[in-house]
C-alpha positions as a Markdown table, in Angstrom:
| # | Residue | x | y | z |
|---|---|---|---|---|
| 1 | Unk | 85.2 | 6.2 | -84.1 |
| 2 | Unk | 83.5 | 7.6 | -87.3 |
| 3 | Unk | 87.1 | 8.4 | -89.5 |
| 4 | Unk | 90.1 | 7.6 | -89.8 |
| 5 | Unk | 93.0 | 10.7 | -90.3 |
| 6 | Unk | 93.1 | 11.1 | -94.5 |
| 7 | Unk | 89.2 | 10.5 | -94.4 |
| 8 | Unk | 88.7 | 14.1 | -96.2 |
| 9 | Unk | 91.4 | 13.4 | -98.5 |
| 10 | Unk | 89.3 | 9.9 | -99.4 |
| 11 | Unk | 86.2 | 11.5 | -100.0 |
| 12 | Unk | 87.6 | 14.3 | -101.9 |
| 13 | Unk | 86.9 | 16.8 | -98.9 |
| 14 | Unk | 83.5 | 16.5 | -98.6 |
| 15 | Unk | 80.9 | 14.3 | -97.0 |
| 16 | Unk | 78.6 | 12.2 | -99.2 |
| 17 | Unk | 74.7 | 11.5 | -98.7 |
| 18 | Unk | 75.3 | 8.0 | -98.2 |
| 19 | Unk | 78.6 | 8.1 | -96.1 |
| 20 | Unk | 76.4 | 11.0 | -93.8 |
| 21 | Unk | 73.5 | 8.1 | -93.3 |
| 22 | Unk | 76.1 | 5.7 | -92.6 |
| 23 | Unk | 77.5 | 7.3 | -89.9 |
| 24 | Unk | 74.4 | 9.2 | -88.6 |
| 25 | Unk | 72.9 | 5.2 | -88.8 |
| 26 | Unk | 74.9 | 5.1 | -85.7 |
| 27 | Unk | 72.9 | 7.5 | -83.8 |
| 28 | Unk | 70.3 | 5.3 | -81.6 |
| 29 | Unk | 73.4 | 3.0 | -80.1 |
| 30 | Unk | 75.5 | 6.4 | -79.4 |
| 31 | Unk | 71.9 | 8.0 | -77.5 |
| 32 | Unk | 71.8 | 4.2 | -75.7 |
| 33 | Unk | 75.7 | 4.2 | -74.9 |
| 34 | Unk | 75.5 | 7.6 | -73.3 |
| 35 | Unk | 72.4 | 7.2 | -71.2 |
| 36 | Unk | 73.6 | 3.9 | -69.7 |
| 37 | Unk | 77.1 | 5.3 | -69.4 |
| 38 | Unk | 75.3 | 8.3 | -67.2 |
| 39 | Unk | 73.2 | 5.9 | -64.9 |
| 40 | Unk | 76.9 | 3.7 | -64.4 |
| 41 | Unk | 78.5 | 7.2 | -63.1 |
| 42 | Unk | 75.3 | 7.9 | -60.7 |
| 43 | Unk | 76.0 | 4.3 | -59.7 |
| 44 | Unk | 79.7 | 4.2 | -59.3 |
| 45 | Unk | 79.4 | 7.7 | -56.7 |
| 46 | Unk | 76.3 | 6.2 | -54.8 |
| 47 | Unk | 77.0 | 2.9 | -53.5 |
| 48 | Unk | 79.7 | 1.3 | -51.5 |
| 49 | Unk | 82.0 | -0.2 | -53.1 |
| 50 | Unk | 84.9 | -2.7 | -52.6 |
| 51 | Unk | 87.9 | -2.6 | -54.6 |
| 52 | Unk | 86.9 | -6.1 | -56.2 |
| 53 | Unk | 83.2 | -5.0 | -57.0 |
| 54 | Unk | 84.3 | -1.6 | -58.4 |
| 55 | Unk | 86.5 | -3.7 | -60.5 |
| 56 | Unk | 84.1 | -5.8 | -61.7 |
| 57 | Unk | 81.7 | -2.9 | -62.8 |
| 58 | Unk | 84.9 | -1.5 | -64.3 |
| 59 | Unk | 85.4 | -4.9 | -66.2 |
| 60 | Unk | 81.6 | -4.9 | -67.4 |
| 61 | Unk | 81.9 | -1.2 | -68.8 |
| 62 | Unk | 84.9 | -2.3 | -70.4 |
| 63 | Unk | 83.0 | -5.3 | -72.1 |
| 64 | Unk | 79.6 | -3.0 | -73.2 |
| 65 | Unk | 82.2 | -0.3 | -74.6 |
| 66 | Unk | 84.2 | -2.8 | -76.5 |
| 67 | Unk | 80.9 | -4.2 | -78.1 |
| 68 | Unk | 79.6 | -0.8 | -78.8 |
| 69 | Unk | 82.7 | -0.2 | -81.0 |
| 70 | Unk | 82.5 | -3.5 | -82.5 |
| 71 | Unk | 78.9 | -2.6 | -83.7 |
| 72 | Unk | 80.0 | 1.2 | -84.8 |
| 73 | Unk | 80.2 | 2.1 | -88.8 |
| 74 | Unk | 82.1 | 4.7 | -90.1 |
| 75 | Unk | 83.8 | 5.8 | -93.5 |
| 76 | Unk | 84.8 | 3.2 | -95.0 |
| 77 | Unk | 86.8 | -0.4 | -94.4 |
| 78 | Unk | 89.8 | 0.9 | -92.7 |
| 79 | Unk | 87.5 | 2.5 | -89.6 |
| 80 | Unk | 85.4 | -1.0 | -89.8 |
| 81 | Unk | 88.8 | -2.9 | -88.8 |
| 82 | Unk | 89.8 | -0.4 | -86.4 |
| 83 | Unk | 86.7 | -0.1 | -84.5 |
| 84 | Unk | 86.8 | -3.8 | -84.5 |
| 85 | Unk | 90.6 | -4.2 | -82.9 |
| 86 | Unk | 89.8 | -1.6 | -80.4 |
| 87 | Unk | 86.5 | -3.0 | -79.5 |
| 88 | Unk | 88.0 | -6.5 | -79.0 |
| 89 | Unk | 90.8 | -5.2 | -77.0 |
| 90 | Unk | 88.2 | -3.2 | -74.8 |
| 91 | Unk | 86.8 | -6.2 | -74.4 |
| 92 | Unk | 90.3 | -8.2 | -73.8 |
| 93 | Unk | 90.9 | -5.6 | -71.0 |
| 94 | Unk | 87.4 | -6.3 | -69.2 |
| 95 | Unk | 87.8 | -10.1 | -69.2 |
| 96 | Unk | 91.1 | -10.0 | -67.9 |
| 97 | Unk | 89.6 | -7.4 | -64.8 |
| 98 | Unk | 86.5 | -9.7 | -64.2 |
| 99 | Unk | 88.9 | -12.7 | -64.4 |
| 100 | Unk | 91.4 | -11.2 | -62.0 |
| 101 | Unk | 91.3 | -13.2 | -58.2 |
| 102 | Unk | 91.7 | -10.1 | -56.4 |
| 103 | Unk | 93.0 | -7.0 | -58.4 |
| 104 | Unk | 94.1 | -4.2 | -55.8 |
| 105 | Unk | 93.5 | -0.1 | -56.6 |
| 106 | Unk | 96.9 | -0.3 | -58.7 |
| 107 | Unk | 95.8 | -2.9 | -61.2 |
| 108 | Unk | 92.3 | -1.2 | -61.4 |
| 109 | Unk | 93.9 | 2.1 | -62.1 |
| 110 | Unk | 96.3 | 1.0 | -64.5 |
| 111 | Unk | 94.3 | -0.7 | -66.3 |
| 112 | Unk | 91.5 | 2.2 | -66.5 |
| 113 | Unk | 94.1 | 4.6 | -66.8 |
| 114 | Unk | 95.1 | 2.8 | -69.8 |
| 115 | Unk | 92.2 | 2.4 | -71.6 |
| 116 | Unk | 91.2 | 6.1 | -71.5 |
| 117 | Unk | 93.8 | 7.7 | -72.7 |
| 118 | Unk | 94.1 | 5.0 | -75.8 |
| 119 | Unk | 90.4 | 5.3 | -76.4 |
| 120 | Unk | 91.0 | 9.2 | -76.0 |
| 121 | Unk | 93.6 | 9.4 | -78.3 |
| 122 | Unk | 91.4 | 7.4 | -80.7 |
| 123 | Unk | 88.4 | 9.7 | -80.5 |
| 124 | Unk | 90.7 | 13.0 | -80.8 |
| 125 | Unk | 92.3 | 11.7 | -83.8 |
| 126 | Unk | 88.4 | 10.5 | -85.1 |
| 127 | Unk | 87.6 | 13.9 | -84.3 |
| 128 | Unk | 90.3 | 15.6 | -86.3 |
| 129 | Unk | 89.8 | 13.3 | -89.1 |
| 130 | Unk | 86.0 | 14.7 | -89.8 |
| 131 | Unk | 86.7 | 18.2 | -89.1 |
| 132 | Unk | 86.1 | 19.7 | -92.7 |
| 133 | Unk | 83.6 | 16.7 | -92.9 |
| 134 | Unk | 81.5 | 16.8 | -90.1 |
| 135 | Unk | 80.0 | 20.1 | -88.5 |
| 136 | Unk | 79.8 | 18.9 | -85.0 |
| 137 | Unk | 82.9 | 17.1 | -85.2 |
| 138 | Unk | 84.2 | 19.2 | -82.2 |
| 139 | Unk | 81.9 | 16.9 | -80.1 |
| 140 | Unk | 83.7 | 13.8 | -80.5 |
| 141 | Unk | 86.7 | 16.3 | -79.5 |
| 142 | Unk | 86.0 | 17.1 | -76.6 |
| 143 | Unk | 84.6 | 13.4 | -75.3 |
| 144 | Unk | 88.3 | 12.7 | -76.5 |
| 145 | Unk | 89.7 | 15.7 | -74.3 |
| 146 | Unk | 87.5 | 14.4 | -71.4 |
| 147 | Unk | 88.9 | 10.9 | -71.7 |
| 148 | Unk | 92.4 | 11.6 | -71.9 |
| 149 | Unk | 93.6 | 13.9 | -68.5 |
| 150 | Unk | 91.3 | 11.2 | -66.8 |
| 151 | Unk | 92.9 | 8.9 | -68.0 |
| 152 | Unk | 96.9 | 10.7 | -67.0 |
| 153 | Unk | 95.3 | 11.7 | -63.6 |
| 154 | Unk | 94.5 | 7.6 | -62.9 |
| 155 | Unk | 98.0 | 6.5 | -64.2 |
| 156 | Unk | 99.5 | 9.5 | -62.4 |
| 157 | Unk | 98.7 | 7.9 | -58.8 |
| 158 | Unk | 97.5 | 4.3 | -59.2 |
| 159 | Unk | 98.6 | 3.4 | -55.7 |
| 160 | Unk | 95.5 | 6.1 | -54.5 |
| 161 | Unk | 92.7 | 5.0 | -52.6 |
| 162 | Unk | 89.7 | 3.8 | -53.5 |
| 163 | Unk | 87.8 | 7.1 | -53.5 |
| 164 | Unk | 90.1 | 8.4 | -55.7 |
| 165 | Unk | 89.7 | 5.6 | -58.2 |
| 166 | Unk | 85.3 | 5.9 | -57.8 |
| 167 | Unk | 85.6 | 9.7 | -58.4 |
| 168 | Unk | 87.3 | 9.3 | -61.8 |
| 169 | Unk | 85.5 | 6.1 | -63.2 |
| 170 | Unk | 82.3 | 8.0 | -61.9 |
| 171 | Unk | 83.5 | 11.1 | -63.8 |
| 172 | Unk | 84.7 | 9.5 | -66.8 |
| 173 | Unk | 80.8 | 7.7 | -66.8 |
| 174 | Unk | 78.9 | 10.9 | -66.7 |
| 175 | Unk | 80.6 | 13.6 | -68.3 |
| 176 | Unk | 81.2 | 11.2 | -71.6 |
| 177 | Unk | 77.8 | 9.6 | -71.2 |
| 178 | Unk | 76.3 | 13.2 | -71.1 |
| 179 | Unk | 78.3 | 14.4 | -74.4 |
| 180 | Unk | 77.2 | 11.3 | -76.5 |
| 181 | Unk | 73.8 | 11.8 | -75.6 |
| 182 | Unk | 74.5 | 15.6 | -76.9 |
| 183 | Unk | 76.3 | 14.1 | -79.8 |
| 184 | Unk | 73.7 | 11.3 | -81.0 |
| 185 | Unk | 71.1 | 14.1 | -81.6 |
| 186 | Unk | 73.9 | 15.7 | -84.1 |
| 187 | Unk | 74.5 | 12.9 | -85.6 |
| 188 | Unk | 71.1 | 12.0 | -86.5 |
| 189 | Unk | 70.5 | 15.3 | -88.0 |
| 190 | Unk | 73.8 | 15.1 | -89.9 |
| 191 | Unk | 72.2 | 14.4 | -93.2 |
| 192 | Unk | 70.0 | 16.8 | -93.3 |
| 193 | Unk | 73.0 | 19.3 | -92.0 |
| 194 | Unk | 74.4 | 18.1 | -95.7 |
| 195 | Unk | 71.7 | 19.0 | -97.8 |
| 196 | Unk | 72.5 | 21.1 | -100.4 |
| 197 | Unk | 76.0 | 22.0 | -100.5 |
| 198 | Unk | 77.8 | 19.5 | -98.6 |
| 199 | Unk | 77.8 | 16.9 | -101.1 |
| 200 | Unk | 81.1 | 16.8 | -103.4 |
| 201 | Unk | 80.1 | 17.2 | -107.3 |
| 202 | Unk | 82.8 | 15.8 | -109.5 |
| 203 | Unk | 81.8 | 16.0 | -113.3 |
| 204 | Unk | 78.9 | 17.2 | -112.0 |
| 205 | Unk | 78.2 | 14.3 | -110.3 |
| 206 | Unk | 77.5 | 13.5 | -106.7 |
| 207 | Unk | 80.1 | 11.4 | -105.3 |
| 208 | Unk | 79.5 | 9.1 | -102.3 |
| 209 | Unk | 82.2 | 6.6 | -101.3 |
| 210 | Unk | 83.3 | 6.9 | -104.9 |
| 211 | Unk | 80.0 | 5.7 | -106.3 |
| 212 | Unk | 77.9 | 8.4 | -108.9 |
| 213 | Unk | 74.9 | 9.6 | -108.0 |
| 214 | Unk | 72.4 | 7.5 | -109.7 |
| 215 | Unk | 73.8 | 4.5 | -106.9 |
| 216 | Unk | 73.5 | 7.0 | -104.2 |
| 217 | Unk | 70.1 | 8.6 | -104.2 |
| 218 | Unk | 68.1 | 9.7 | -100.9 |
């Protein structure tokens, strides 16, 4: 996640040069997360899987998404430390799958089930957080919308079958993977979005994390 809600209230309502290049900074891993998350769905539907090797690919995604939040920068220390908690309990959840001696389709579900609605939630509330800061905020919305009734429909019926539990991993894999690659171009071009009249003047000075301009300069 990029924000944290009260992020526009912080930055007096407005996004700063330097904040913009901090999260756009971000881009490359985003464009990297996507496109790997999109060959893990065209996996998950094509081979054969066993409940234990589904799990363990499960576990693994787990893992690279928790790391990918650990290394994500957004406004300001709060978001550091929450990225960071989230990213180690993403990875918490895919040690304990790849640990597990035999987990069956419930265990799998619930655990999935789990994770996408908390990491929904988080991404939804991101979202809303950057709304009068970011112009394509309503990206990040709608990989949070995706997340969540994926992540209801696996808690919904964790004792369904296996196909069940490969069609919404595979899901979850490409439709998110698709809207971060999507999203990564925005967020490169995010500075350049701000140019001009994005920045907040106070005093007639360009604020950015609460620094003047002379620090802040492009």
């Amino acid at each position: 996640m990029f924000a944290l809600p009260g992020a526009s209230s912080e930055l007096g309502q407005k996004l700063s040069r330097r904040a913009a290049e901090r999260i756009a900074s971000n881009w490359s891993m985003l464009l990297l997360n996507g496109l790997l998350l999109i060959v893990a769905g065209v996996l998950i539907f094509s081979i054969d899987w066993t409940v234990r090797s589904l799990a363990t690919f499960i576990g693994a995604l787990f893992i690279f998404q928790g790391l990918m939040e650990v290394l994500t920068s957004g406004i300001g220390d709060r978001v550091r430390g929450a990225n960071l908690l989230t990213g180690l309990l993403s990875v918490a959840a895919g040690v304990v799958i790849l640990a597990w001696p035999a987990p069956g389709h419930v265990a799998v579900a619930v655990f999935l089930g789990a994770w996408l609605i908390v990491m929904g939630t988080l991404t939804i509330s991101s979202s809303l957080a950057v709304r009068d800061l970011m112009p394509d905020w309503w990206l990040a919305l709608i990989m949070g919308l995706l997340e969540v009734p994926l992540g209801v429909l696996a808690l919904a019926d964790p004792g369904a079958t296996l196909a069940a539990l490969i069609t919404v991993s595979g899901i979850w894999a490409v439709a998110i993977g698709v809207v971060r690659v999507v999203f990564s171009f925005e967020l490169k071009r995010l500075p350049y979005k701000l140019e001009g009249g994005a920045a907040h003047t106070n005093n007639g000075a360009q604020v950015a994390d609460g620094e003047p301009a002379s620090a802040t300069s492009a």
